[in-house]
C-alpha positions as MATLAB code, in Angstrom:
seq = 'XXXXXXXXXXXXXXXXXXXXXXXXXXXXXXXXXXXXXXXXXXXXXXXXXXXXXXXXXXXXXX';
ca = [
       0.000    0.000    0.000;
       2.598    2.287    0.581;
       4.313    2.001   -2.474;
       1.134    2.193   -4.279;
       0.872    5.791   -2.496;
       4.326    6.570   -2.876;
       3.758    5.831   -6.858;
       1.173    8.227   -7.182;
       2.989   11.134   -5.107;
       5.565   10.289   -7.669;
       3.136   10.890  -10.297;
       1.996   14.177   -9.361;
       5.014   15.806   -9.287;
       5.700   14.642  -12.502;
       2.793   15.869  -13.787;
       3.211   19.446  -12.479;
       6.543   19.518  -14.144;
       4.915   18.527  -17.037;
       2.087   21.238  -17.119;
       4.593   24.276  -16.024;
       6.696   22.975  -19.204;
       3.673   23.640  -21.101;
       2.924   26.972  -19.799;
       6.403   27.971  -20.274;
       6.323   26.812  -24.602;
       3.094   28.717  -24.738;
       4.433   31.713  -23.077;
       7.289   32.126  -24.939;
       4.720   31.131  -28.412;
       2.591   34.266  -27.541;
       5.858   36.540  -26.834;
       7.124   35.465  -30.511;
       3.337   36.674  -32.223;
       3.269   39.632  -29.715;
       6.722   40.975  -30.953;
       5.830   40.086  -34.590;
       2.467   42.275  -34.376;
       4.850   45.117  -33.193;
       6.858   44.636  -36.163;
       3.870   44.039  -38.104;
       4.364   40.481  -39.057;
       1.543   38.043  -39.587;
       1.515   35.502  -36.608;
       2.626   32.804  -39.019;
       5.579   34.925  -40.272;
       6.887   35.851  -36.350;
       6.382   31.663  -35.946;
       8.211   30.515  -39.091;
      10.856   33.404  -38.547;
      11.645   32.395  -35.122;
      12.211   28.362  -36.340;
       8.840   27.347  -35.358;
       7.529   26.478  -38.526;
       9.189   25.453  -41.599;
       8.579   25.813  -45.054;
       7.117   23.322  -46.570;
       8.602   23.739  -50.051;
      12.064   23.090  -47.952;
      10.830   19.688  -46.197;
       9.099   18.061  -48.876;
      10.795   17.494  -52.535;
       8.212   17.722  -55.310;
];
């Protein structure tokens, strides 16, 4: 029983870690767009510039 309960503890933290990851990708996402709109870049354009997206004429050979 205890290592059941000592499993799950271990399982929440991990978890947290997880989510605050998360928050932290989608923080610095919305910083990227924000300082695109300043420099009056489409959302896409502040992404792709920054490395986030790539152009797909570049990944796939046609």
């Amino acid at each position: 029983m205890q290592k059941a309960l000592a499993f799950v503890e271990t399982q929440k933290t991990t978890d947290t870690r997880k989510a605050s990851d998360v928050s932290a990708s989608t923080n610095e996402l919305r910083r990227i767009v924000e300082e695109g709109k300043k420099r009056k870049f489409s959302a896409y354009d502040a992404l792709q510039e920054a490395g986030y997206i790539k152009s797909p004429l570049d990944e796939f050979v046609l």
